[in-house]
C-alpha positions in Angstrom: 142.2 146.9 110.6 140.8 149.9 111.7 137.3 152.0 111.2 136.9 155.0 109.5 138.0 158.5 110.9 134.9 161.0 111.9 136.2 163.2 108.9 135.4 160.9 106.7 131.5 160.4 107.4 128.7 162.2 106.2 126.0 164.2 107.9 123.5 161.1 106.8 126.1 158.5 108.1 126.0 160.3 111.6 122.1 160.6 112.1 119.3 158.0 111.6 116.0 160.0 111.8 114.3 158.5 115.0 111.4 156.3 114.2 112.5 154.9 111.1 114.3 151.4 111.0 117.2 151.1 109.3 117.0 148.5 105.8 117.8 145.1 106.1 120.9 144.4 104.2 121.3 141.9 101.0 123.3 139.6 103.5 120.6 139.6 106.1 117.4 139.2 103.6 119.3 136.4 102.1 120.0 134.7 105.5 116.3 135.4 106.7 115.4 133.6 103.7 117.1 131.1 104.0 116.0 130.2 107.6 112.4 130.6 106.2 113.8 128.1 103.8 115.2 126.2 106.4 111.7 125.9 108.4 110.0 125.0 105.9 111.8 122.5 105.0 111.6 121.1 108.1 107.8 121.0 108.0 108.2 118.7 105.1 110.4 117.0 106.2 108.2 116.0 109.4 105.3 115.2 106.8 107.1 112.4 104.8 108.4 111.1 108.4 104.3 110.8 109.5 104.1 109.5 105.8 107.0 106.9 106.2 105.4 105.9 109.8 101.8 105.6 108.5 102.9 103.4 105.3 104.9 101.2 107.8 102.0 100.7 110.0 99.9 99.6 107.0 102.0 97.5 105.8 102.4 95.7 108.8 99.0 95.5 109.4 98.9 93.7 105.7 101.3 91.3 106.4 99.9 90.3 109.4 96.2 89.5 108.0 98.0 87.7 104.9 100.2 85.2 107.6 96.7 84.9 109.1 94.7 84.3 106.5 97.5 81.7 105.0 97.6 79.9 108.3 93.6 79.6 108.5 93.4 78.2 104.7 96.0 76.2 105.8 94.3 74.7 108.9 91.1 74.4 107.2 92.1 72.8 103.9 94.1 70.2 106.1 91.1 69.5 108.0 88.6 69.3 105.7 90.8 67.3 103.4 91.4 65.1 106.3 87.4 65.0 107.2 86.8 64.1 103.7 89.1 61.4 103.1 88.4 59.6 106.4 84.5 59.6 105.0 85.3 58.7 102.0 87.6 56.1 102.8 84.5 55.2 104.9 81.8 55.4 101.9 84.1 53.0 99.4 84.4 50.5 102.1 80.9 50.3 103.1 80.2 50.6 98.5 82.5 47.6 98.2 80.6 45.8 101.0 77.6 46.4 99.6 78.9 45.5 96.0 80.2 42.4 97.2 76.3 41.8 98.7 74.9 42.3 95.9 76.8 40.2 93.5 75.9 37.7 96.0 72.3 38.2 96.0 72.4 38.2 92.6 73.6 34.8 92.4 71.5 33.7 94.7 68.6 35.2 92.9 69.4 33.7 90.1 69.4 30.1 92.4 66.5 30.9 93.1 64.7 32.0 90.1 65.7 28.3 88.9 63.9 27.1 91.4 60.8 29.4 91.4 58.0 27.3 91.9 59.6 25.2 94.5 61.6 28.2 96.7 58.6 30.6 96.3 58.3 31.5 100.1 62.1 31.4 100.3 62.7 33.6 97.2 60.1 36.7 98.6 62.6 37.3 101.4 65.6 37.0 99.3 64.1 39.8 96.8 63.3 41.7 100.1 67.3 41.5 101.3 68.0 42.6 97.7 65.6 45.5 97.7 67.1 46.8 101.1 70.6 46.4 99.4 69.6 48.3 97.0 67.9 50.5 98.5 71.6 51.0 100.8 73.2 51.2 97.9 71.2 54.2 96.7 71.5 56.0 99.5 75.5 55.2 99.8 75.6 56.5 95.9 73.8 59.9 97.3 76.0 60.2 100.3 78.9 59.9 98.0 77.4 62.5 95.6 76.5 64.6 98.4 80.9 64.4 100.0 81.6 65.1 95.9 79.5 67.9 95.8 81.0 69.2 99.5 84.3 68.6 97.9 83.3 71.1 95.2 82.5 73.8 97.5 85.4 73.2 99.3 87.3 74.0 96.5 85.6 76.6 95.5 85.9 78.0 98.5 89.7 77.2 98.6 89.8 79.1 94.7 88.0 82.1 96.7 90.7 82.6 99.2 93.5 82.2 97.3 92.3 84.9 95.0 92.0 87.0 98.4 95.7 86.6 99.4 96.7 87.2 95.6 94.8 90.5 95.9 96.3 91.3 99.1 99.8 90.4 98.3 99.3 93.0 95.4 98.2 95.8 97.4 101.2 95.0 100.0 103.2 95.2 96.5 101.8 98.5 95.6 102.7 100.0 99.8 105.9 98.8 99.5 106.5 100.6 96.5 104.7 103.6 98.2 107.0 103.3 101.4 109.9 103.2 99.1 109.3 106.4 97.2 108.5 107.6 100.6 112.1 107.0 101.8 113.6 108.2 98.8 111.8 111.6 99.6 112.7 111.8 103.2 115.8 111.2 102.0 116.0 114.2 99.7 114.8 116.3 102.3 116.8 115.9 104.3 119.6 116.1 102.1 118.2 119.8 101.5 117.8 120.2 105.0 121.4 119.8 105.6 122.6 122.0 102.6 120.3 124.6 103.8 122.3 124.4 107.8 125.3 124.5 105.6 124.9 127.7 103.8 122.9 129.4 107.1 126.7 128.6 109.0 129.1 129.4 105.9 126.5 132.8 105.6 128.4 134.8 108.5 131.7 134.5 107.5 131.0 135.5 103.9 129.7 138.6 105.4 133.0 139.1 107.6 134.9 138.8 104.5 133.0 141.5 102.9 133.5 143.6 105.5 136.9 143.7 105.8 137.3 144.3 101.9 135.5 147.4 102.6 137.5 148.6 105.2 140.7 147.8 103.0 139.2 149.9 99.8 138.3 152.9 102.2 141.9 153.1 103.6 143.4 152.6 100.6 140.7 155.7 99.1 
């Protein structure tokens, strides 16, 4: 290959008036263009990474309160459910005891009303030990009411947490759907990124090429 002979240039090929830049060429806009492209793809490209990061972060972050929030249900239900049993288990035997007493008393109330006039003196203190039973009894009845009632709020409260978890396990639902579109973005980009190095390294010899079929047409002119 070889250039063109000084014959065959023209006055305006020779001089460049001083001062003026010469124009960029087809070739060279197009490959300034693309590394524009280029960087600014990479600017995105550094935004869905921060994106990708942040999302992880949350979402590990949500995770972590649900295991905690699970294990502290977990402890409390089987504590309270073990508190509550134990009393309760407690209350029946002291109800039975005391049902037991008073169908005794009862009978012997009934003893005694036979003998009324006779077992007056002895009957006053029997009706006072029923009384006190009875009065033990009420207030057993109330303590049991007042475990039932606990057990209510337990499980109200139980209801209450569970709805917690089941709205955070949704909104870790809805993250990971984020981080997943996320991802699938990133992973465009860069896809783009690497066409775009692609076409800024196949850009040079495209122009060599062009060259030299120039060079061929002039000789052959």
């Amino acid at each position: 290959t070889r250039l063109p002979s000084p014959a065959m240039t023209t006055p305006n090929q020779n001089r460049t008036p001083r001062g003026v830049s010469m124009p960029l060429s087809p070739n060279r806009i197009t490959r300034l263009q693309e590394k524009d492209d280029l960087c600014n793809l990479n600017d995105r490209l550094a935004v869905y990474i921060d994106k990708v990061r942040s999302l992880e972060s949350e979402n590990a972050g949500l995770r972590l309160r649900i295991t905690e929030s699970e294990t502290e249900i977990s402890r409390e239900m089987t504590g309270m459910k073990a508190a509550y049993e134990a009393e309760l288990a407690d209350a029946r035997q002291t109800l039975d005891s005391v049902a037991k007493e008073r169908a005794r008393l009862q009978l012997e109330l009934g003893k005694v009303r036979e003998d009324y006039k006779e077992l007056k003196a002895r009957n006053t203190k029997k009706e006072s030990d029923l009384a006190g039973a009875l009065l033990r009894l009420k207030d057993l009845e109330a303590l049991l009411n007042s475990k039932d009632a606990s057990l209510t709020t337990a499980l109200g409260e139980k209801r209450n947490l569970e709805a917690e978890v089941r709205n955070l396990k949704a909104q870790l639902a809805k993250l990971e759907t984020s981080l997943s579109d996320a991802k699938k973005q990133l992973q465009d980009e860069m896809l783009r990124r690497v066409d775009g190095e692609n076409r800024i390294q196949t850009a040079p010899r495209l122009n060599i090429f062009t060259t030299v079929r120039i060079v061929h047409a002039e000789e052959n002119f």
